[in-house]
C-alpha positions as CSV (number, residue, x, y, z in Angstrom):
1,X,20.3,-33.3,-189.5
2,X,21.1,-29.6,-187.8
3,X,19.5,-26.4,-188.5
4,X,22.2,-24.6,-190.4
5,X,20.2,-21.1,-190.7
6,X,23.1,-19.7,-187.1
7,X,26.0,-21.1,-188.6
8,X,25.6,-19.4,-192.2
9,X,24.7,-16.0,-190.8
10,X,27.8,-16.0,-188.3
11,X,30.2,-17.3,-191.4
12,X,28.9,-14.3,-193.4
13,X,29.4,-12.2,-190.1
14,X,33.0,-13.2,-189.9
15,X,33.9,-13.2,-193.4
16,X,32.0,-9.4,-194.4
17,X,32.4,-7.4,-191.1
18,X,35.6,-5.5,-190.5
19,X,36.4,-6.1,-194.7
20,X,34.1,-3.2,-196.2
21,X,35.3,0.2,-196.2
22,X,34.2,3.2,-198.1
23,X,35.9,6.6,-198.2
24,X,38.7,5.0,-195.6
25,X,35.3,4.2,-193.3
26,X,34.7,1.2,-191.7
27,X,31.1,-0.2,-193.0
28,X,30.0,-2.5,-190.0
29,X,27.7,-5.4,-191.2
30,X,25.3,-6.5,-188.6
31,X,23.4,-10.0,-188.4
32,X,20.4,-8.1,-187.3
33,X,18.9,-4.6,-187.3
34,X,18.7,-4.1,-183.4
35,X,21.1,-1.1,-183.0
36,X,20.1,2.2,-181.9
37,X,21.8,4.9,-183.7
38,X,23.2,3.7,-187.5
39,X,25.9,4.9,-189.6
40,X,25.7,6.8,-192.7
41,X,26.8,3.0,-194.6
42,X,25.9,-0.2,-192.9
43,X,24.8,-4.0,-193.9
44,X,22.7,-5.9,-192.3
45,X,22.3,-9.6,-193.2
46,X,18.3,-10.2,-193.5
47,X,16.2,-13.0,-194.2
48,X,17.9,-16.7,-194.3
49,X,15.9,-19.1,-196.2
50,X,16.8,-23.0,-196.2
51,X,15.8,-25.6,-198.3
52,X,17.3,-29.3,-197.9
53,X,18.4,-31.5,-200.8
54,X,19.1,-34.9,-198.3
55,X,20.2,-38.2,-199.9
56,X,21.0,-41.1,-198.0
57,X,25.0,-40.2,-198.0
58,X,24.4,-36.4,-197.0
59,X,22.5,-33.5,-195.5
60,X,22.7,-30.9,-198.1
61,X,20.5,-27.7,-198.0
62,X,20.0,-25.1,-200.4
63,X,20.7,-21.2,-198.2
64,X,19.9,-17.9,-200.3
65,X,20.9,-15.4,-197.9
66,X,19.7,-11.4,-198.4
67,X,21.5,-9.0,-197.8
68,X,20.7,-5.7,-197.4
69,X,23.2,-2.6,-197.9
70,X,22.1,1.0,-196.7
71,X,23.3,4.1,-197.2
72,X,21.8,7.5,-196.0
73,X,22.9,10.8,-197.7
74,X,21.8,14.7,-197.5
75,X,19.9,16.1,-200.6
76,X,21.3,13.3,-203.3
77,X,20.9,10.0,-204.3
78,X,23.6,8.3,-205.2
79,X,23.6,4.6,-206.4
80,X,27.6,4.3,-206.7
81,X,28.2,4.1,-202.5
82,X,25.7,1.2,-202.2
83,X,26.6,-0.4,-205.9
84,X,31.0,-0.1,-203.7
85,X,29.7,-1.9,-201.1
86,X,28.0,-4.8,-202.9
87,X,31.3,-4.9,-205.3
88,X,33.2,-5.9,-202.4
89,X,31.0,-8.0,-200.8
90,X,30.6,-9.8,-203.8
91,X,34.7,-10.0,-204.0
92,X,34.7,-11.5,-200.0
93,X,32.2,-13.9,-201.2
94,X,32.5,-15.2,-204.2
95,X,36.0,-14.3,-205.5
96,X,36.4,-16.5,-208.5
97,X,34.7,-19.1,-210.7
98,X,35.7,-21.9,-208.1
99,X,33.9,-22.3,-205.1
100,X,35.4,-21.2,-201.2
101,X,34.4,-23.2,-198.5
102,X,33.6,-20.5,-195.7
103,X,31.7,-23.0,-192.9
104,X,32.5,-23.7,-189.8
105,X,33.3,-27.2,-187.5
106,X,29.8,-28.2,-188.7
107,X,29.4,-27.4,-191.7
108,X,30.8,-26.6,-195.2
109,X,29.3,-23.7,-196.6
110,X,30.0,-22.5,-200.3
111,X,28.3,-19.1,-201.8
112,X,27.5,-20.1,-205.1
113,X,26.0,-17.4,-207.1
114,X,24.2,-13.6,-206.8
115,X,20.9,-14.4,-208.0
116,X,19.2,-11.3,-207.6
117,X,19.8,-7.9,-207.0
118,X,17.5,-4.8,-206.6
119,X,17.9,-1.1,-205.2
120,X,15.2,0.2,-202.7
121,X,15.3,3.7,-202.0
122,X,13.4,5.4,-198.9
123,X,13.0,9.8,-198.6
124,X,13.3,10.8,-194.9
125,X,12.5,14.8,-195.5
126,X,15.9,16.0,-197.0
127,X,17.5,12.9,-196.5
128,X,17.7,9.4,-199.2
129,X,18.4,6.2,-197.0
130,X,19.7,4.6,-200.4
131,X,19.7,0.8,-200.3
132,X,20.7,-2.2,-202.8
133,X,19.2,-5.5,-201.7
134,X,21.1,-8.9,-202.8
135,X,20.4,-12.1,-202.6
136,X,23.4,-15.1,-202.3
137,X,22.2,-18.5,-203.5
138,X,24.7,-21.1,-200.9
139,X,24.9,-24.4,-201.2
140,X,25.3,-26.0,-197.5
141,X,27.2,-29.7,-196.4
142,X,26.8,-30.8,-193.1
143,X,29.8,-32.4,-191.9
């Protein structure tokens, strides 16, 4: 059995980052939060948590993923940047009813289902770092 915690977060890498865009800007995602100076809209892609559901024919785990979407903005608060950017990652990951298979050599790796969603806000003197915090529920087949 592999650890399959790398694989997911560089699949999600690959399949959000260069694909969001809000007022004609580029909104980066990064697979961690080690970057000096951020933009105004950014994701990051947060906590991986694995569970495995092994049988004797396959190595199966359970991924929810969280993703977390900020947005920082001078004297307002508005929910409708961060609620954009979660539309369309929502779009890149789960785009109908069927499932996509976006894994890699090793391993198959389906994003099943939002299953939970939450805004954060933080106040940094006159400016609102705005951010909505989701959660993908995956479903993970080594190959």
């Amino acid at each position: 059995m592999k650890d399959c915690s790398n694989n997911v977060r560089t699949a999600y890498l690959t399949k959000l980052n260069g694909n969001i865009s809000y007022n004609g800007k580029n909104v980066p995602v990064y697979g961690d939060d080690s970057f000096a100076t951020p933009p105004s809209s950014y994701v990051v892609i947060g906590d991986i948590s694995e569970s495995a559901n092994n049988t004797n024919q396959s190595f199966t785990s359970e991924v929810n993923v969280t993703i977390d979407i900020f947005s920082e903005q001078y004297m307002k608060r508005d929910n409708s940047i961060v609620d954009n950017i979660a539309n369309q990652i929502l779009t890149l990951l789960i785009p109908t009813t069927g499932i996509a298979d976006i894994g890699d050599a090793d391993f198959q790796i389906h994003a099943m289902s939002r299953i939970s969603s939450r805004y954060l806000a933080v106040t940094n003197g006159q400016n609102y770092i705005d951010r909505k915090i989701l959660v993908i529920n995956n479903l993970v087949n080594q190959k």
